[in-house]
N, C-alpha and C positions, 0 to 999 in steps of 0.2 A: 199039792197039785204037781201031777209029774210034767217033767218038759215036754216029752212028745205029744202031748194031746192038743197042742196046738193055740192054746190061751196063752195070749202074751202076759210076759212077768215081769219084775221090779219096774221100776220109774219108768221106765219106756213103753213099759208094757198097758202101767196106767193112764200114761200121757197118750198113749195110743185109744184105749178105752176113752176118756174123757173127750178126745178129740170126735172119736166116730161119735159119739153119744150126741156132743153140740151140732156136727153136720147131718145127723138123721133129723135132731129136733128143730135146729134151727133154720139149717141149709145155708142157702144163700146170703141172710143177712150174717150168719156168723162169718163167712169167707169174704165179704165185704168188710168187716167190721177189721178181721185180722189184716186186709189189704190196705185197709182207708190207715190203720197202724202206724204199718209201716212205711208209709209213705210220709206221716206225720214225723216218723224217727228219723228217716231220710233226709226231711228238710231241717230238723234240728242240729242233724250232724253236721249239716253243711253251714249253716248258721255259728258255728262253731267250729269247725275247720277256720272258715275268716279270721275268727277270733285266733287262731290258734298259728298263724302263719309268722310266730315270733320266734319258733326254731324249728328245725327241719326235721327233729326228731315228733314232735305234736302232729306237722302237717302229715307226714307220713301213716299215723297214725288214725287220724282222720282220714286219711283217704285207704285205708284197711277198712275200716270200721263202714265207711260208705258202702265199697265195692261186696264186704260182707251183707248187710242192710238193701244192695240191692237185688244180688245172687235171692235174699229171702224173698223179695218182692215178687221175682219174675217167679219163682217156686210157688208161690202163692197162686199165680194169675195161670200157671200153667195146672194149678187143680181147678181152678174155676170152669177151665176149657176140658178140662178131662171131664167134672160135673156136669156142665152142659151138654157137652157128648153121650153121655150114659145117659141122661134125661130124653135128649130126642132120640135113642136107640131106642127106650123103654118105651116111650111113646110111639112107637111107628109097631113094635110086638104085639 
């Protein structure tokens, strides 16, 4: 497969394919699924941070790990909002 034909390649390329694959078939509940996630991870880290407040190298670390954890979240909630937009665009064509 050459590069310019425009088919994504290696791991990204498939991680790209698999992703559009479960958003055509699944939609909504798959972007749910991946939101409800990470929100689950979220509350874990934080449950764990507490734990972790016995040196300042852990907490730090934990609060990287949140602040990454939640950058995914709102990334998630802003394709949700992108999906719904293209939804009622399509519907009004």
């Amino acid at each position: 497969m050459e590069a310019d034909e425009g088919r994504p390649r290696g791991v990204s390329g498939m991680a790209y394919l698999v992703d559009q694959f479960l958003r055509d078939h699944l939609g909504r509940p798959y972007r749910l699924i991946l939101a409800a996630g990470l929100v689950v991870s979220i509350v874990g880290a934080l449950n764990n941070l507490e734990k972790a407040f016995g040196s300042a190298q852990n907490v730090a670390e934990g609060v990287v790990i949140v602040i990454f954890q939640a950058a995914l979240l709102l990334n998630q909630l802003a394709q949700v909002h992108e999906w719904r937009r293209e939804r009622r665009a399509r519907r009004k064509a």
